[in-house]
PDBQT receptor file of N, H, CA, C and O in Angstrom, charges set to zero:
ATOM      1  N   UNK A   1      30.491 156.062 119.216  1.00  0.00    +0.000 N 
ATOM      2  CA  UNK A   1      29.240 155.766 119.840  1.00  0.00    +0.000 C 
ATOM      3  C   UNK A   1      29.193 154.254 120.054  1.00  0.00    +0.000 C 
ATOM      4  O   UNK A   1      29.402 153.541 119.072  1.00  0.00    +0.000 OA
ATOM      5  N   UNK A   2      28.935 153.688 121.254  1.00  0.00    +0.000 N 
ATOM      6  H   UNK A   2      28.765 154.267 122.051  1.00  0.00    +0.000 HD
ATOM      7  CA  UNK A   2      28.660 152.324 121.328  1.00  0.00    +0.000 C 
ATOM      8  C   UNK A   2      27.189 151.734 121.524  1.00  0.00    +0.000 C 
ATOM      9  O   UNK A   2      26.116 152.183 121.123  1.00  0.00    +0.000 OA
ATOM     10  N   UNK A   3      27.391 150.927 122.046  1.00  0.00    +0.000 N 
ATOM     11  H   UNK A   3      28.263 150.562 122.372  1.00  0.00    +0.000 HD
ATOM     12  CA  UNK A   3      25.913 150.180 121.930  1.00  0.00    +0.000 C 
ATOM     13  C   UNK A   3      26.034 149.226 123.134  1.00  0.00    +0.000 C 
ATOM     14  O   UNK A   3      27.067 148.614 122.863  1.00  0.00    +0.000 OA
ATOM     15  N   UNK A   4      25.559 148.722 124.362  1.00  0.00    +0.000 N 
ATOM     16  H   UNK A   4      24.720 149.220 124.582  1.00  0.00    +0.000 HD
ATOM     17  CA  UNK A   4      25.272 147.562 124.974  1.00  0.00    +0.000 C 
ATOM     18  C   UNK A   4      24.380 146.405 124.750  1.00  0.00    +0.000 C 
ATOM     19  O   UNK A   4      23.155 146.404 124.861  1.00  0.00    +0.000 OA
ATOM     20  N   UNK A   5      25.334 145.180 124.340  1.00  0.00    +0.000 N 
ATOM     21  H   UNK A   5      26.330 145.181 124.249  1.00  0.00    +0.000 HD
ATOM     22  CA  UNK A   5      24.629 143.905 124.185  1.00  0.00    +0.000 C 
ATOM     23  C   UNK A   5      24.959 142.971 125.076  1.00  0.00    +0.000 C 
ATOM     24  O   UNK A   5      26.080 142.772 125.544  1.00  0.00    +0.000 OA
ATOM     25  N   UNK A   6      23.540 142.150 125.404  1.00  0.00    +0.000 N 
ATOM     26  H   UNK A   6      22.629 142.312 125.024  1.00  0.00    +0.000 HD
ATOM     27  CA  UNK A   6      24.096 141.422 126.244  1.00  0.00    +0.000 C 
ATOM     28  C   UNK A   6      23.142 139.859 125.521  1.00  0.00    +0.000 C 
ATOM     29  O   UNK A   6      22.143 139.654 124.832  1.00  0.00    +0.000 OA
ATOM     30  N   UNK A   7      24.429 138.904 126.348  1.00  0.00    +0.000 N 
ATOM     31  H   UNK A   7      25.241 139.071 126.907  1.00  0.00    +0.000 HD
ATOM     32  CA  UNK A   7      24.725 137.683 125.500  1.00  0.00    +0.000 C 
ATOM     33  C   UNK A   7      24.642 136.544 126.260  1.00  0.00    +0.000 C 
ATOM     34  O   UNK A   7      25.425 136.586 127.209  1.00  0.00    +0.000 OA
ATOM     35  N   UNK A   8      23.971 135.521 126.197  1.00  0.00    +0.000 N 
ATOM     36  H   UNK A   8      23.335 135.487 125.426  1.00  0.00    +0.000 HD
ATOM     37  CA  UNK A   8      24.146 134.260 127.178  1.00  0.00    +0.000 C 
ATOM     38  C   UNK A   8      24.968 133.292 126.684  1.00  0.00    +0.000 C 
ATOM     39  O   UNK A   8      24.712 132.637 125.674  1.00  0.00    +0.000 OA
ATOM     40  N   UNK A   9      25.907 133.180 127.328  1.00  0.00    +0.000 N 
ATOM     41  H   UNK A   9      26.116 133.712 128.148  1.00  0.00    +0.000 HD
ATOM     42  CA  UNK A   9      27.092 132.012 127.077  1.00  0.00    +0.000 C 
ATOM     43  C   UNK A   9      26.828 131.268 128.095  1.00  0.00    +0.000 C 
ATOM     44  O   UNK A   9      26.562 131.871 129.135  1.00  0.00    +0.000 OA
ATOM     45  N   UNK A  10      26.816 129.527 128.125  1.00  0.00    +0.000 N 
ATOM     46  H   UNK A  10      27.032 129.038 127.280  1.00  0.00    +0.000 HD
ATOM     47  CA  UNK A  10      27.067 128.943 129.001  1.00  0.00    +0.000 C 
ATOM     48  C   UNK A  10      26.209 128.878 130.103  1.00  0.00    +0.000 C 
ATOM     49  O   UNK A  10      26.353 128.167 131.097  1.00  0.00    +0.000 OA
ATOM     50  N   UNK A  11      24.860 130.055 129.746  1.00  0.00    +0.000 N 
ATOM     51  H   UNK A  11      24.742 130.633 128.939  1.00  0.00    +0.000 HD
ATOM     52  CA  UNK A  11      23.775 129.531 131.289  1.00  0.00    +0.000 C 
ATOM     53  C   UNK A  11      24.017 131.008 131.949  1.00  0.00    +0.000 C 
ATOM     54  O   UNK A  11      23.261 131.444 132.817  1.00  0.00    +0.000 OA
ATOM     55  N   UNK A  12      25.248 131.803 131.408  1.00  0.00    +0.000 N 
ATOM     56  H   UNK A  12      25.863 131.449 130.703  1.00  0.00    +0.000 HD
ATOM     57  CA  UNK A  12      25.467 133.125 132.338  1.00  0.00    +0.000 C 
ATOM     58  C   UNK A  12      25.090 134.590 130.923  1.00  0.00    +0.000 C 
ATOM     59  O   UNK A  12      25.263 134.543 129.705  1.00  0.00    +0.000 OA
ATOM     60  N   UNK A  13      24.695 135.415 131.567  1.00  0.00    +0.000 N 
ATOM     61  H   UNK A  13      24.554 135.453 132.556  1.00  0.00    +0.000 HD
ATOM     62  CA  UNK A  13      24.317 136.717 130.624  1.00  0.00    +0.000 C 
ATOM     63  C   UNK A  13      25.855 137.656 130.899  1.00  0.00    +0.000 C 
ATOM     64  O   UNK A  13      26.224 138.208 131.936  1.00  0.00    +0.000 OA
ATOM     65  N   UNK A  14      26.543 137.580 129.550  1.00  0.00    +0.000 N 
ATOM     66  H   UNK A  14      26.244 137.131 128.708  1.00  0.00    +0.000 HD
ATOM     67  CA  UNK A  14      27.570 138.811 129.865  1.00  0.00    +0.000 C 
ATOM     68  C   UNK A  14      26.718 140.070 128.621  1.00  0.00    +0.000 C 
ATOM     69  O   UNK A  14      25.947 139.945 127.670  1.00  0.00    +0.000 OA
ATOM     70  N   UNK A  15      27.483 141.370 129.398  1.00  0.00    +0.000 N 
ATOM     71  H   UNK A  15      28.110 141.471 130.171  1.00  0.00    +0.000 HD
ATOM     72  CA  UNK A  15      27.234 142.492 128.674  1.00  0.00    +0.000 C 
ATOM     73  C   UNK A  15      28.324 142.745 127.906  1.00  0.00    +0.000 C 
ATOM     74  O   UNK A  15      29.359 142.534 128.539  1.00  0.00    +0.000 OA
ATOM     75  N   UNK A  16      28.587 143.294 126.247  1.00  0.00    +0.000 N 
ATOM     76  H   UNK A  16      27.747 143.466 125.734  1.00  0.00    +0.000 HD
ATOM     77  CA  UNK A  16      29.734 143.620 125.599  1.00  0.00    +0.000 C 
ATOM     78  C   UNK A  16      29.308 145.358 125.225  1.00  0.00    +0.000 C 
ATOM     79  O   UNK A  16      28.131 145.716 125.262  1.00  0.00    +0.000 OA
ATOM     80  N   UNK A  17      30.184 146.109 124.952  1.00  0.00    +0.000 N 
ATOM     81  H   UNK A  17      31.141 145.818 124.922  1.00  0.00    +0.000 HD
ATOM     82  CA  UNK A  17      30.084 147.523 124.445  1.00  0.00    +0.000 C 
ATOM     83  C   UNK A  17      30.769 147.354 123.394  1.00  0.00    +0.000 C 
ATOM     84  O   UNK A  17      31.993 147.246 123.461  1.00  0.00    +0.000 OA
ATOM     85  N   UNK A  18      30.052 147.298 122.152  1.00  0.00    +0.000 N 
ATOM     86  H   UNK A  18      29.058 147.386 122.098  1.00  0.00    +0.000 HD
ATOM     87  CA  UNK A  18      29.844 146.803 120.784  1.00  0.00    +0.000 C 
ATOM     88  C   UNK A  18      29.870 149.044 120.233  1.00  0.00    +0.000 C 
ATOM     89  O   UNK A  18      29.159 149.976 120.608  1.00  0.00    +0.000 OA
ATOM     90  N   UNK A  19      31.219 148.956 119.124  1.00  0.00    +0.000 N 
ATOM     91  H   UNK A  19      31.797 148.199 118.819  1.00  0.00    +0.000 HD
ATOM     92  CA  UNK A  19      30.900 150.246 118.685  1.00  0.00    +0.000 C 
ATOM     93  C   UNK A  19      30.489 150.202 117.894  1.00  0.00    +0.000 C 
ATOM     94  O   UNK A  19      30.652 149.131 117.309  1.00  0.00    +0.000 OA
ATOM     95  N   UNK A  20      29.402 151.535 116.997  1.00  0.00    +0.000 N 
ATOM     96  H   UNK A  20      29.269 152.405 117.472  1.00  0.00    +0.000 HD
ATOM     97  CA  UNK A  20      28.284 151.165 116.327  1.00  0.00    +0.000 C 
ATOM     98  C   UNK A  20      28.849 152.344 114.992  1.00  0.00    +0.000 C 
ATOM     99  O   UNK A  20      28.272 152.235 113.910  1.00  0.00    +0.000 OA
ATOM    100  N   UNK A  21      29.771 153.240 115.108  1.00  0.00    +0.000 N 
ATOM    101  H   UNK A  21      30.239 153.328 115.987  1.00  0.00    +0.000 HD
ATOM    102  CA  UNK A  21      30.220 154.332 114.581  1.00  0.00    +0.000 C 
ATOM    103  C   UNK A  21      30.748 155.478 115.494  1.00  0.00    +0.000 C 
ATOM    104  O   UNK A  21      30.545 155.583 116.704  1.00  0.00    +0.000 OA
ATOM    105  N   UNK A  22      31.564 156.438 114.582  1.00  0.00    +0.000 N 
ATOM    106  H   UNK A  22      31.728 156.353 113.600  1.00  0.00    +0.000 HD
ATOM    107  CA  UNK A  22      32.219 157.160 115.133  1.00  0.00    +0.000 C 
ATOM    108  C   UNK A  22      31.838 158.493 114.135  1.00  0.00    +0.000 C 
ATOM    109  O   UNK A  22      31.509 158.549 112.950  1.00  0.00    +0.000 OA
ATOM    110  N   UNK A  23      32.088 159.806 115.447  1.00  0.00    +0.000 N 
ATOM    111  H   UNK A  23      32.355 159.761 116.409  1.00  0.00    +0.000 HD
ATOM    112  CA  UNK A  23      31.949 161.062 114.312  1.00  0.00    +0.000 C 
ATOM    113  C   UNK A  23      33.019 162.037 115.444  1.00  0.00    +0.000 C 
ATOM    114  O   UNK A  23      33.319 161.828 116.620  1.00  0.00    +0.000 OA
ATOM    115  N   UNK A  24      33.400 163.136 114.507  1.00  0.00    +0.000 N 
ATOM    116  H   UNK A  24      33.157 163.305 113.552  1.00  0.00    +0.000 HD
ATOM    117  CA  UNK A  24      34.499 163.943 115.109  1.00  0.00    +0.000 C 
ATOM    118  C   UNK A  24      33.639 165.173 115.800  1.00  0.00    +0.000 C 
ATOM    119  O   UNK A  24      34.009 165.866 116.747  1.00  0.00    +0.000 OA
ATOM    120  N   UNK A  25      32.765 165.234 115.292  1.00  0.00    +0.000 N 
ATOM    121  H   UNK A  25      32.465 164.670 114.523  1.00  0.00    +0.000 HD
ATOM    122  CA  UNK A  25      32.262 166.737 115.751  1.00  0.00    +0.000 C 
ATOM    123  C   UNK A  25      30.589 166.382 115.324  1.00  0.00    +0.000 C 
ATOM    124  O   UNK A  25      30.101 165.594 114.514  1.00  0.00    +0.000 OA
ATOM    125  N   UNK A  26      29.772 167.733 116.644  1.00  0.00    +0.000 N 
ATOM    126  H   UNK A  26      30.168 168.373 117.303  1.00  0.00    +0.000 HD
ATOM    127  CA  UNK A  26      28.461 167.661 116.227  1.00  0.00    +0.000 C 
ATOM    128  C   UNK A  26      28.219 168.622 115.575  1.00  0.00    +0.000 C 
ATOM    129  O   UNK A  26      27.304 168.559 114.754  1.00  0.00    +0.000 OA
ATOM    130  N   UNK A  27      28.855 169.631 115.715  1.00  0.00    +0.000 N 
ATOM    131  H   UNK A  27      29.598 169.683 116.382  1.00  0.00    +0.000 HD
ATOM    132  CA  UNK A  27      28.302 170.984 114.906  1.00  0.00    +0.000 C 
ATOM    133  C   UNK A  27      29.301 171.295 113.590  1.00  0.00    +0.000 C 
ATOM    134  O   UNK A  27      30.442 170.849 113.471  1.00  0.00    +0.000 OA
ATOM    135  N   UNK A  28      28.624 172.141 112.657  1.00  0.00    +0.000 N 
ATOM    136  H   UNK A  28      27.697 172.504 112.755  1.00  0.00    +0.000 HD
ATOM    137  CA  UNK A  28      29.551 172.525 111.390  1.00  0.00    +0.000 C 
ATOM    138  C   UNK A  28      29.153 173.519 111.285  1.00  0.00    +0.000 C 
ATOM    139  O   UNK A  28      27.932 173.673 111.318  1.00  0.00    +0.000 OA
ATOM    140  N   UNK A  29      30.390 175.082 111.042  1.00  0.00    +0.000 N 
ATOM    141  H   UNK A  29      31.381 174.957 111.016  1.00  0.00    +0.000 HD
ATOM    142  CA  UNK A  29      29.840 176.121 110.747  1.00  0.00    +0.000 C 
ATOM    143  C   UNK A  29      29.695 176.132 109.146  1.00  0.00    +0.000 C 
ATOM    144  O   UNK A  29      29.914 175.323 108.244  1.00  0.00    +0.000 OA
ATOM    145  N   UNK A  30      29.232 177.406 109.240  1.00  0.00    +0.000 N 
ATOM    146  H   UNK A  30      29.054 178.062 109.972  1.00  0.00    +0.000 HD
ATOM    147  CA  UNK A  30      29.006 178.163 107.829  1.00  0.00    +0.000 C 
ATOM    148  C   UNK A  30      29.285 179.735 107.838  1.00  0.00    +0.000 C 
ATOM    149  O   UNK A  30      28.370 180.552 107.733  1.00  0.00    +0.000 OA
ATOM    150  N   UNK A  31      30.649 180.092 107.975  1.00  0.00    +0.000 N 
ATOM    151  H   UNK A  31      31.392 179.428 108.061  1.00  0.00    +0.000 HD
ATOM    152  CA  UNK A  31      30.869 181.841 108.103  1.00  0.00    +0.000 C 
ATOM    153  C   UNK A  31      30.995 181.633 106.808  1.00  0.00    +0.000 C 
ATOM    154  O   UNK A  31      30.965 180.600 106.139  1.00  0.00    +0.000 OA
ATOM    155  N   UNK A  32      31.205 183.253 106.415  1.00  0.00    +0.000 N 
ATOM    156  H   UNK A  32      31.229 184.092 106.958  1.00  0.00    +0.000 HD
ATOM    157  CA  UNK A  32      31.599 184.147 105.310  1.00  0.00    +0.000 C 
ATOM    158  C   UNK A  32      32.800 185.132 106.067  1.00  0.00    +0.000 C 
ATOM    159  O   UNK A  32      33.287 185.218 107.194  1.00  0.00    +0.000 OA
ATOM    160  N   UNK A  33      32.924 185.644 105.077  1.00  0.00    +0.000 N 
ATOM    161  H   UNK A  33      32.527 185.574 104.161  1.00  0.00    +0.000 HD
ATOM    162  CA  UNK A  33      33.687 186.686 105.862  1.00  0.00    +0.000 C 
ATOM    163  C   UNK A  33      33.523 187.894 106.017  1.00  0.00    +0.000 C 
ATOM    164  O   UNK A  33      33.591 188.748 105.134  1.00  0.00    +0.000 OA
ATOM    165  N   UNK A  34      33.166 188.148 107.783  1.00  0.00    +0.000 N 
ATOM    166  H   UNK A  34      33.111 187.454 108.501  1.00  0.00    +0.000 HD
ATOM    167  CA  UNK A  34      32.108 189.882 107.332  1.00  0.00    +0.000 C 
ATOM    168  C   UNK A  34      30.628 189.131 107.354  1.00  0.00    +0.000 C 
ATOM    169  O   UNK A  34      29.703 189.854 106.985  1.00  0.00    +0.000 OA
ATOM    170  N   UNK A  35      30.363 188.092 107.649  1.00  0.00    +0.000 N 
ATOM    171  H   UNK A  35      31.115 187.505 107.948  1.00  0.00    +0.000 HD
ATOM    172  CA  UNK A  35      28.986 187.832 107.895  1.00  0.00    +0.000 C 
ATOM    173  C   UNK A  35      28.726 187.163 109.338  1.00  0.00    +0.000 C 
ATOM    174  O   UNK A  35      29.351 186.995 110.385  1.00  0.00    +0.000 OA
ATOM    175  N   UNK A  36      27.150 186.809 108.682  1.00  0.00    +0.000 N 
ATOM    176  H   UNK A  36      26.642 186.946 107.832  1.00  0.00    +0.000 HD
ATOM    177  CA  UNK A  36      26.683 186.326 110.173  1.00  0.00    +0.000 C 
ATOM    178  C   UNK A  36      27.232 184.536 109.869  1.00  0.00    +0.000 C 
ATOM    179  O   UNK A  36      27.377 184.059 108.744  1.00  0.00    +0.000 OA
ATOM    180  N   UNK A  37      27.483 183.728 111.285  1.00  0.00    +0.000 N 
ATOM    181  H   UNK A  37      27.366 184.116 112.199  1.00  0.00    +0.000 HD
ATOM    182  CA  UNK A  37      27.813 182.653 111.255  1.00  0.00    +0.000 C 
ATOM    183  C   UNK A  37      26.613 182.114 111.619  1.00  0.00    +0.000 C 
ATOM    184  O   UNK A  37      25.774 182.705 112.299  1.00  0.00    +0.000 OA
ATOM    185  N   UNK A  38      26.492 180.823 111.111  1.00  0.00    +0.000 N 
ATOM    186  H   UNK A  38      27.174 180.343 110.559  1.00  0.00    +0.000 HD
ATOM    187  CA  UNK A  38      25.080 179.495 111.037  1.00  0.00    +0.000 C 
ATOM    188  C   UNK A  38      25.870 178.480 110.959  1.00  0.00    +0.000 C 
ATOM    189  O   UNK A  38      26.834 178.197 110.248  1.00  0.00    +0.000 OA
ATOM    190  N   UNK A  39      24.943 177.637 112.365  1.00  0.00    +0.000 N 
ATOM    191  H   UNK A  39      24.160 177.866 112.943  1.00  0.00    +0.000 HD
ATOM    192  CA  UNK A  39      25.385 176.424 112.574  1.00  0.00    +0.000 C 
ATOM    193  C   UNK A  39      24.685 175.207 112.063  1.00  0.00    +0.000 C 
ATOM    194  O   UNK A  39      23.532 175.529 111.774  1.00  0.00    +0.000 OA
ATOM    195  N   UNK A  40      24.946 173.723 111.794  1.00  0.00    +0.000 N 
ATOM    196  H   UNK A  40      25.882 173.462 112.029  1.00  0.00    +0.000 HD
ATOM    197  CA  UNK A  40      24.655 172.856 111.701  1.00  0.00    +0.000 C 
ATOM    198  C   UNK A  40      25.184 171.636 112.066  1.00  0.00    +0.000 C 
ATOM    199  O   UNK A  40      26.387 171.376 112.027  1.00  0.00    +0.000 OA
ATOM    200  N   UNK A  41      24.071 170.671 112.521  1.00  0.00    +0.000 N 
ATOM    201  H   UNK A  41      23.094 170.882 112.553  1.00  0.00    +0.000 HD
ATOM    202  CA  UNK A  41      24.678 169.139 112.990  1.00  0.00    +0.000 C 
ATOM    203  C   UNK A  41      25.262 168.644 111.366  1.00  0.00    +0.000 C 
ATOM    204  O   UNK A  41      24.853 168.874 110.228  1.00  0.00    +0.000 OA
ATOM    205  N   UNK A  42      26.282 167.949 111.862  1.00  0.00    +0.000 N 
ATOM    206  H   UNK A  42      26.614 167.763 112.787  1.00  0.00    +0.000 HD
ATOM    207  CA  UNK A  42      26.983 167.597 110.764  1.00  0.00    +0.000 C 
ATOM    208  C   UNK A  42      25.901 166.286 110.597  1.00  0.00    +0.000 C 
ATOM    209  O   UNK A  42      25.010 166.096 111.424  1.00  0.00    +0.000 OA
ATOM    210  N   UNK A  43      26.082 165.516 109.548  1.00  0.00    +0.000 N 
ATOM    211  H   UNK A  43      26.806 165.671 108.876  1.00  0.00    +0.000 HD
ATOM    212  CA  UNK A  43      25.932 164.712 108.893  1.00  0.00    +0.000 C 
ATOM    213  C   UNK A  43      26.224 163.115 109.422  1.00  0.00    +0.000 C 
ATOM    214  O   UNK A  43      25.333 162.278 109.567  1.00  0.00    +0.000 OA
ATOM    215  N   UNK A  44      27.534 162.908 109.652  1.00  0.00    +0.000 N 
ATOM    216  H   UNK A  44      28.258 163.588 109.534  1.00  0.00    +0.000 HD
ATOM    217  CA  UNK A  44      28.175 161.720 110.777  1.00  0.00    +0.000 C 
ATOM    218  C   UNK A  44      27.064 161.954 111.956  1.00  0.00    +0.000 C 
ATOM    219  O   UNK A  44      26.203 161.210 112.425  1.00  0.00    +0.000 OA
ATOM    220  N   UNK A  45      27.316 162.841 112.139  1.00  0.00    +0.000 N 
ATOM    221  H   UNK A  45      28.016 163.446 111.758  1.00  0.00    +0.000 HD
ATOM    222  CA  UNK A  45      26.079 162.875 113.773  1.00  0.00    +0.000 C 
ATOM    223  C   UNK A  45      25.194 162.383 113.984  1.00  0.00    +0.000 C 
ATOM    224  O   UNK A  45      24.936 161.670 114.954  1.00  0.00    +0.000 OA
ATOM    225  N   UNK A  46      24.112 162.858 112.522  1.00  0.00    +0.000 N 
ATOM    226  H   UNK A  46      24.321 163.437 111.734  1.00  0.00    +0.000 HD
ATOM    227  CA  UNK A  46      23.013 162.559 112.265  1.00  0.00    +0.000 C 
ATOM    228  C   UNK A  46      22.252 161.646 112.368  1.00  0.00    +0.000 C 
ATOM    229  O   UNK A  46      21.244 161.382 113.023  1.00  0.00    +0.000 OA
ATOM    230  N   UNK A  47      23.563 160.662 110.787  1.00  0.00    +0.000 N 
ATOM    231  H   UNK A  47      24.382 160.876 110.255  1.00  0.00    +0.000 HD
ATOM    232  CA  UNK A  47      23.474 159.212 110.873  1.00  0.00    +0.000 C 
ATOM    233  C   UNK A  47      23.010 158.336 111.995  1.00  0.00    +0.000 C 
ATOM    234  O   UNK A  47      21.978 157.726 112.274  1.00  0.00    +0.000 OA
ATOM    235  N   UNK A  48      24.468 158.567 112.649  1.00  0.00    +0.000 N 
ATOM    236  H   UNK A  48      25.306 159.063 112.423  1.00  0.00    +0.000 HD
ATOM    237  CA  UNK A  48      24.518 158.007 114.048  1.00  0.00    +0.000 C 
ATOM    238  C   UNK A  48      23.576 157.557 114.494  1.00  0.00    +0.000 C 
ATOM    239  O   UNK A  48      23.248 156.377 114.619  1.00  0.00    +0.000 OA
ATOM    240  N   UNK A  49      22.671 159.202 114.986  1.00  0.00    +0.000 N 
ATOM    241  H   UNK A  49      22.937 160.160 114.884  1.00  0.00    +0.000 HD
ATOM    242  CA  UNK A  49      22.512 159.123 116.353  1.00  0.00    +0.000 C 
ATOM    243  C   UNK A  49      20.444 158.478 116.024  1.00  0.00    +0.000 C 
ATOM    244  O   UNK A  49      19.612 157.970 116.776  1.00  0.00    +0.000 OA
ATOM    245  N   UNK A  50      20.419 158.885 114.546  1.00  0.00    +0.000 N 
ATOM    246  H   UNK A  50      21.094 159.298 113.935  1.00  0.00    +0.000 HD
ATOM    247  CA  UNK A  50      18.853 158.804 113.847  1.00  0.00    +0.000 C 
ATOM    248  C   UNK A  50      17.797 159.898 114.217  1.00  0.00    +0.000 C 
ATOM    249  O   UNK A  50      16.568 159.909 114.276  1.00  0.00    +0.000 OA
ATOM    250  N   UNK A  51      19.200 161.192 114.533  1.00  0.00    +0.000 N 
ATOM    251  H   UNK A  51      20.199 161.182 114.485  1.00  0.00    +0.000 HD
ATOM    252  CA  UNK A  51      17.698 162.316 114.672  1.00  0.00    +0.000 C 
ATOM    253  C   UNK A  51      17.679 163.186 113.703  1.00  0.00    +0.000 C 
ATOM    254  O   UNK A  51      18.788 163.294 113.179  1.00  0.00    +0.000 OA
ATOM    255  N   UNK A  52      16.909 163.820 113.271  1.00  0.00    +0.000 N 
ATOM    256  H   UNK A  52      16.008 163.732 113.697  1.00  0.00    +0.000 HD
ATOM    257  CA  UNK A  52      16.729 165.181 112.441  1.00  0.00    +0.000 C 
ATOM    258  C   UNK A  52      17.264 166.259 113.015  1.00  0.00    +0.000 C 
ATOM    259  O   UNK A  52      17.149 166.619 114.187  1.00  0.00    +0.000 OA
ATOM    260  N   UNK A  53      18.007 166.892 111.912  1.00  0.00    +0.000 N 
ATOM    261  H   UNK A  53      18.100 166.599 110.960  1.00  0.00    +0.000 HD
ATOM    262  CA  UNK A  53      18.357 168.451 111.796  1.00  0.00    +0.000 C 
ATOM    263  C   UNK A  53      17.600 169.259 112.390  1.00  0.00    +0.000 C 
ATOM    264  O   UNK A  53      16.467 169.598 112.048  1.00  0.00    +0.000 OA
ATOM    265  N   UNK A  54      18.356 169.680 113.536  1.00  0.00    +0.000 N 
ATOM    266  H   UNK A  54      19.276 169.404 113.814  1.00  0.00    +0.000 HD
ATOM    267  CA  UNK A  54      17.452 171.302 114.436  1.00  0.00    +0.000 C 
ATOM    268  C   UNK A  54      17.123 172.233 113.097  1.00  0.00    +0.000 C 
ATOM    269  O   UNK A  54      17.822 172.270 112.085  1.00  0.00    +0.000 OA
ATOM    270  N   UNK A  55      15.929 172.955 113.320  1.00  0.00    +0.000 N 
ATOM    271  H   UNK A  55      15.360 172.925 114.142  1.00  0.00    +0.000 HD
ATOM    272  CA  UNK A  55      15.299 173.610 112.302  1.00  0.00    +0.000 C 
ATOM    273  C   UNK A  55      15.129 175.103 112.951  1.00  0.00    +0.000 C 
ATOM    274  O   UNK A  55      14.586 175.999 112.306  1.00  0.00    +0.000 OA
TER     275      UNK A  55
């Protein structure tokens, strides 16, 4: 995940893409075996992104 900042050097505004964290995946299951499967936002995601768990 990045971020855009922008910066005045010298009298001129540059923009940089500054990364802020990284996650591999948004969802995480939960099977059994022979059951029903339930999903969830992982945790890394969460962090990230600063939202709450779908309910």
């Amino acid at each position: 995940m990045t971020k855009i900042i922008k910066k005045k050097v010298a009298g001129k505004t540059i923009t940089e893409k500054v990364e802020i964290g990284r996650y591999d995946h948004v969802y995480e299951s939960t099977a059994a075996s022979g059951g029903p499967i339930f999903w969830k936002q992982s945790d890394d995601y969460l962090n990230l992104t600063k939202s709450k768990p779908y309910k």
